[in-house]
Residue, then its C-alpha position, 0 to 999 in steps of 0.5 A: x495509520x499510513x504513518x503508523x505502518x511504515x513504521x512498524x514494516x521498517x522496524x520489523x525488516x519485513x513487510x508485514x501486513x497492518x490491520x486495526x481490529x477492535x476486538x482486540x484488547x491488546x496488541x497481538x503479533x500473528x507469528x504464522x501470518x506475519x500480521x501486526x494487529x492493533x486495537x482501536x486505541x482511545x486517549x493513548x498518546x503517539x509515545x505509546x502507540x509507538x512504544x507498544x510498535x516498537x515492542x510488538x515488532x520485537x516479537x516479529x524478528x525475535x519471538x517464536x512462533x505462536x504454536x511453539x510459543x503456547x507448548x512452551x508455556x505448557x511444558x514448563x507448566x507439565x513439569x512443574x507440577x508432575x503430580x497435578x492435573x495441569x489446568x488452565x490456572x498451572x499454565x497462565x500462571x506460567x504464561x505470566x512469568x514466561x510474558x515478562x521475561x521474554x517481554x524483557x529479552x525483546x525490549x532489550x533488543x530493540x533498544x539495540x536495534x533502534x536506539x531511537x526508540x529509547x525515548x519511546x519506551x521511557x515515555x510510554x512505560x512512565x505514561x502506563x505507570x503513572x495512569x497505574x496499568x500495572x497495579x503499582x499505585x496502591x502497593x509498595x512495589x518492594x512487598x510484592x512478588x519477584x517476578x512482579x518486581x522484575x516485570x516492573x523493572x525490566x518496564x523502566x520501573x527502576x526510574x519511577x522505584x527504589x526497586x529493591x532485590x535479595x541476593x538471590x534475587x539479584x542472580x536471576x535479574x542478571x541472567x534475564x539482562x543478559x538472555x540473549x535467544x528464546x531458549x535462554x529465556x525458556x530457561x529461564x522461565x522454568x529456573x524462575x518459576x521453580x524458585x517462585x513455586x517455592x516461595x508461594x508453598x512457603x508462604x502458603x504452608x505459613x497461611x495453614x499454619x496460621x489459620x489452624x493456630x490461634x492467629x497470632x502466629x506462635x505455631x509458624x515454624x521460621x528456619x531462618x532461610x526465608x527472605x525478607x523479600x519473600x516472606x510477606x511478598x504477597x501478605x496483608x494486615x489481615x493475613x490474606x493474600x493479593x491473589x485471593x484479593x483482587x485477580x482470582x476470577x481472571x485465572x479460573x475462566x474456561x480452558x481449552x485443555x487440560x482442566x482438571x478439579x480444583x481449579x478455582x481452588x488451586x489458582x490462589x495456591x500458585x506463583x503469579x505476575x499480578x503485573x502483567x494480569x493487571x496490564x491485560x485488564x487495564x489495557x482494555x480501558x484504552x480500546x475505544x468502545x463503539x459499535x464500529x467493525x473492520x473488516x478486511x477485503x479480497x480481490x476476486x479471481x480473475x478468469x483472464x480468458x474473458x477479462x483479457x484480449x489479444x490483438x491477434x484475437x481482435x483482429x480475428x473478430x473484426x475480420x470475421x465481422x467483415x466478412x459477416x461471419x461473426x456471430x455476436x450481431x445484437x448490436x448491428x449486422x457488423x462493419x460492411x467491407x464498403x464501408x472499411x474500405x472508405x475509411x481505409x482510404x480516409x486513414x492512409x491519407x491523413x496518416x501520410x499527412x501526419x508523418x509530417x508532424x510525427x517527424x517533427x515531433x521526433x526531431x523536436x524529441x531528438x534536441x530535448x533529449x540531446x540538450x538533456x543529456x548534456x546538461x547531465x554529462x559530468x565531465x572529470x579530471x583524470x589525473x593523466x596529462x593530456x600531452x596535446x596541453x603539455x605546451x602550455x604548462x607555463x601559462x595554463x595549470x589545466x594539462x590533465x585528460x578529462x573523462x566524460x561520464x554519459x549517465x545511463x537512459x531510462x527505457x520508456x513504454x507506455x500502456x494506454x486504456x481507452x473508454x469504449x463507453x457510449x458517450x465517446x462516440x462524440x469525440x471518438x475519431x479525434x481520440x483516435x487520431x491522438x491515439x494514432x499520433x501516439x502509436x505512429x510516434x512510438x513506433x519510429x523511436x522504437x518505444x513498445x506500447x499497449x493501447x487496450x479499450x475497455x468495455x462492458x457490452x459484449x463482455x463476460x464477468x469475469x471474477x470468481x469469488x467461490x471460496x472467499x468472503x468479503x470479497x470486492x465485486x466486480x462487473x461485466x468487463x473486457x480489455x481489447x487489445x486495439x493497438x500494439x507495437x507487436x503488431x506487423x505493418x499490415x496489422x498495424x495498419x488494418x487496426x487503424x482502418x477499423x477503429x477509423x470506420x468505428x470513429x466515423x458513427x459505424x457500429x461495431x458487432x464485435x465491439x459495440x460501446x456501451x458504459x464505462x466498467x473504469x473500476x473493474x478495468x484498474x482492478x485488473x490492470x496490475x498484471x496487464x501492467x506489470x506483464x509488459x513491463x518484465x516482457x520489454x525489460x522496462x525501466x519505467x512504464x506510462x500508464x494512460x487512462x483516457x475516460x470521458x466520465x467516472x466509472x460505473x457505481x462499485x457493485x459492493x461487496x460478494x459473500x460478505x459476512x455483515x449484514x445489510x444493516x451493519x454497512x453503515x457501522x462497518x469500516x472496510x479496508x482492503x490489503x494488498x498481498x503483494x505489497x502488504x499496503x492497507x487502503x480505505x474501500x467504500x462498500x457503497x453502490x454509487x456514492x463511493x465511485x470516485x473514492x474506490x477509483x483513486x484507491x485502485x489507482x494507488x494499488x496499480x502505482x504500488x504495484x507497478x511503480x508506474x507513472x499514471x496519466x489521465x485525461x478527461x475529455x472535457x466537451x467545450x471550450x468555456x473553461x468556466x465549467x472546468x474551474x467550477x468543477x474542479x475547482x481550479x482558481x480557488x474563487x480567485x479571479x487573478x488564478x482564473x485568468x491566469x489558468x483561462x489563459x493557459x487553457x486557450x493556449x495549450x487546449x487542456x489544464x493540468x489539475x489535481x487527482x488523488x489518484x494520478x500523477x498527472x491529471x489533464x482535462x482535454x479541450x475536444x473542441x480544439x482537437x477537432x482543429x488539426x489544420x497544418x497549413x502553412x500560411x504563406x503568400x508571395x504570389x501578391x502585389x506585396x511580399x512578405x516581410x522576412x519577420x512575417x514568414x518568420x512568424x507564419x513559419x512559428x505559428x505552423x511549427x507549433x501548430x503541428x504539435x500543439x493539437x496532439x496533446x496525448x504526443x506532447x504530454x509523451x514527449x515531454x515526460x520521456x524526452x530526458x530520460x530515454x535511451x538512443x532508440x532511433 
């Protein structure tokens, strides 16, 4: 389906939206909402799947719209019968010749546009012929009606048929070759339609007078202008026509205009494109015939006052809550200044020793960047003699100046979302710290950064679906913007001391923990995302999702129009308006967790163009347990130690999600383990060796970044890309 609607976004030259509905029986073309539908095909190869693409398409860029399209049908149909109740039968009578020619006109023009797909249209039409989806097998093509035969034509019938035409005929096939607009093709229709009409009241005052005579057709009067193409066009053995054989009931069925008495009578009396009613009924036989519906989703309106905090009103609350003022205490009485005040002094005093590796880190960031720089300088001839190389002209043939090209950075920002979830509170402080190290490392090279908790205790719903059906339903959520590069040194800092105390096992009345709302926090991201992206003019923007479990179960599907009992016989899909890309959506309460989690993912990394990084914080170091859930060795015990090993040495495993660019699980144990010491002792009987210094020195090098893995991760992925920002 992926495949299929990239295909049909390119050859439309717009991005048109893609659904599957099984009530089709045909593809259809949604001028108005610029929406290609498709039926759910059964035993159709790729050639006609692509052909019917190509086809549908055509009428995007060049059919007008269905409004136009359906009075146009009725217009020529009026003024063809200006003595007649015009009825349903008059205008699919019309519709039928006004669908081949224009059908002509459009597969025309995509053979131009794409002559790529002129495989796909000989393929396609010769796979509809030989299976006889245009009635052709039992009739001799050259006895039936002018339009039939130049439908057939136009359909690459000229390959597969000695289709022959009169002189007469051959006029109009040559006008319908080089019809080039809509109007030219209106034109057209009532030009060729006009000359039907004629012959099929020829033909039917021929079968009058034959019925009123004695059958053998002694009264029939021939004057001699009657072609031999149309004289028996529609004609049998036993001097009944194709219409009154097969087709009848197709055209007499209810109209919604304009039906007139006589109807049923009149409709064997008209001109007719047997081959495209022919078309309409066999390319029912192809839709596959099962009892499973589609249905097509929305998101719910977000109401961002309740969904969305800013730093200025966290930090609001939490002085308020300090100064026991705030007025949400079902969690707790809030944070006692006593107790802000101890980790306040805890935080300066591990953020001044952490300057030390944040300094390192920048130095380290500072040579990736240089070498990365200039390993892409590229470096030219300018065709300008260099005069300080003049000298050496005799012996040395490169005199020229050289230009030095420096390619342009990348400026880099980052957007993290913490789990505020109960369960983190075992290893909340040391994420913290990560976070911290992060912030602290952005803000001396002048990277802005979002850093937002999401949560459901203390929250609002904050989705609307008045108005809409089959809506995807969200649960109580919040973001709260913790951390921000906006933020002044003396926020900065006040942030840092309340989030310390909270990591330290002190409950929060403003920002209790509770589960894990990860679903409803991606759904809304999109904008917190791309908002900061426009406002720092950003080139490219990390997305961090920081979890210790899976979201909360998807909360289904609001006002929507299948009962209960049809869930199971129901596929739902949901199409982004902004980027017109179809997804897969589990309606499911729990089962369809993880699923509805990689697809929001998707969504935000359409939207945005976002890299996405997520870490699982993964409680223990027996890297057992992580191969066994995610599968990381394959049962192969060579993988195993290799990827055992990796682990030990970096204290988190890269490994694969649906979802995410990247996808790290995080060793907490060793997080806990930020020891920088740097281990060296000349106060002994014996001094160290120059090579054992050397090695102690190594060991605390590497000590100061190997436990900050959020800030290496970081580095790593931005250190060949940034701009000079320090």
């Amino acid at each position: 389906m992926s495949d299929k609607s990239l295909l049909a976004k390119l050859l439309a030259t717009e991005n048109i939206t893609i659904q599957r509905n099984p009530s089709l029986k045909t593809a259809m073309f949604d001028l108005r909402n610029r929406v290609l539908m498709l039926p759910v095909w059964q035993g159709i190869s790729n050639d006609l799947e692509d052909l019917l693409l190509v086809h549908e398409t055509g009428h995007a860029l060049d059919t007008a719209n269905a409004t136009v399209y359906e009075q146009t049908a009725k217009d020529i149909a009026t003024r063809a019968f200006p003595n007649e109740t015009v009825n349903e039968s008059h205008f699919r009578s019309v519709r039928g010749f006004l669908n081949a020619i224009e059908d002509a006109r459009i597969d025309k023009r995509q053979k131009r546009r794409y002559p790529g797909c002129r495989r796909n249209y000989l393929v396609g039409y010769k796979e509809l012929v030989e299976r006889d989806f245009f009635g052709t097998a039992r009739s001799d093509i050259n006895s039936m009606n002018f339009i039939d035969r130049l439908n057939i034509y136009f359909k690459g019938g000229n390959i597969h048929y000695n289709i022959t035409f009169s002189n007469a005929e051959k006029v109009f096939l040559k006008k319908v070759e080089n019809a080039e607009t809509w109007d030219e093709v209106v034109a057209l229709t009532e030009e060729i339609y006009s000359y039907s009409k004629e012959q099929q009241e020829h033909l039917n005052e021929m079968q009058e007078t034959l019925i009123a005579g004695d059958g053998n057709g002694d009264d029939i009067d021939y004057d001699g202008d009657f072609d031999e193409n149309d004289g028996d066009a529609n004609g049998d053995e036993n001097g009944k026509s194709q219409g009154q054989q097969s087709g009848e009931g197709d055209l007499s069925g209810q109209s919604s205009y304009g039906k007139g008495a006589g109807a049923s009578e009149n409709a064997s009396k008209l001109p007719r494109c047997e081959t495209d009613e022919t078309w309409q009924r066999k390319s029912e036989q192809i839709v596959k015939n099962d009892s499973t519906n589609f249905v097509y989703l929305t998101m719910p309106t977000v109401n961002w006052d309740k969904a969305l905090h800013d730093y200025k009103k966290v930090i609001g609350d939490w002085r308020l809550e300090l100064a026991g003022l705030h007025t949400n205490k079902s969690y707790c009485s809030g944070l006692q200044s006593s107790a802000f005040s101890h980790a306040r002094g805890e935080m300066m005093k591990w953020k001044m020793k952490e300057k030390e590796a944040i300094s390192f880190m920048v130095k380290e960031f500072e040579q990736r960047k240089a070498a990365e720089l200039y390993a892409r300088l590229n470096v030219a001839k300018t065709g300008v003699i260099d005069t300080n190389k003049l000298h050496s002209y005799k012996y040395n043939d490169d005199i020229f100046r050289r230009l030095t090209v420096i390619p342009k950075g990348k400026n880099h920002g980052f957007v993290m979302f913490v789990d505020w979830s109960g369960s983190m509170h075992y290893n909340l402080l040391e994420t913290l710290k990560q976070t911290f190290s992060l912030c602290m490392f952005c803000k001396q090279i002048g990277v802005p950064f979002e850093v937002y908790g999401f949560k459901d205790s203390c929250a609002d719903v904050p989705f609307s679906y008045l108005n809409k059906t089959n809506v995807i339903k969200g649960q109580r959520l919040v973001l709260r913007n913790f951390l921000s590069s906006r933020m002044n040194t003396e926020e900065f800092n006040f942030a840092l001391s309340f989030l310390w105390s909270a990591g330290q096992g002190n409950y929060l009345a403003s920002d209790g923990m509770g589960g894990t709302p990860l679903n409803d926090a991606i759904m809304i991201a999109p904008k917190v995302v791309a908002d900061f992206t426009a406002r720092n003019k950003l080139e490219i923007t990390n997305v961090i999702w920081l979890t210790d479990g899976e979201s909360n179960g998807s909360a289904g599907i609001e006002n929507s129009t299948e009962p209960r009992s049809a869930v199971r016989n129901t596929r739902y899909f949901y199409v982004d308006p902004q980027t017109n890309k179809t997804y897969d959506w589990h309606p499911h309460a729990w089962s369809g967790t993880r699923e509805n989690t990689n697809t929001l993912l998707r969504i935000l990394k359409d939207r945005t163009g976002c890299n996405l990084v997520g870490f699982y914080l993964y409680d223990g170091s027996n890297f057992k347990r992580v191969d066994n859930e995610f599968n990381v060795a394959n049962g192969n015990p060579e993988a195993f130690i290799k990827a055992r090993k990796y682990w030990t040495d970096n204290k988190y495993y890269p490994v694969k999600s649906a979802g995410y660019d990247e996808y790290y699980i995080i060793n907490t144990s060793a997080m806990k383990d930020t020891k920088n010491d740097l281990e060296i002792d000349n106060n002994g009987t014996k001094k160290m060796s120059v090579k054992k210094m050397a090695s102690a020195f190594s060991k605390f090098a590497q000590k100061k970044t190997v436990n900050r893995v959020l800030l290496r991760q970081f580095v790593e992925r931005i250190a060949g890309h940034s701009k000079k920002v320090a």
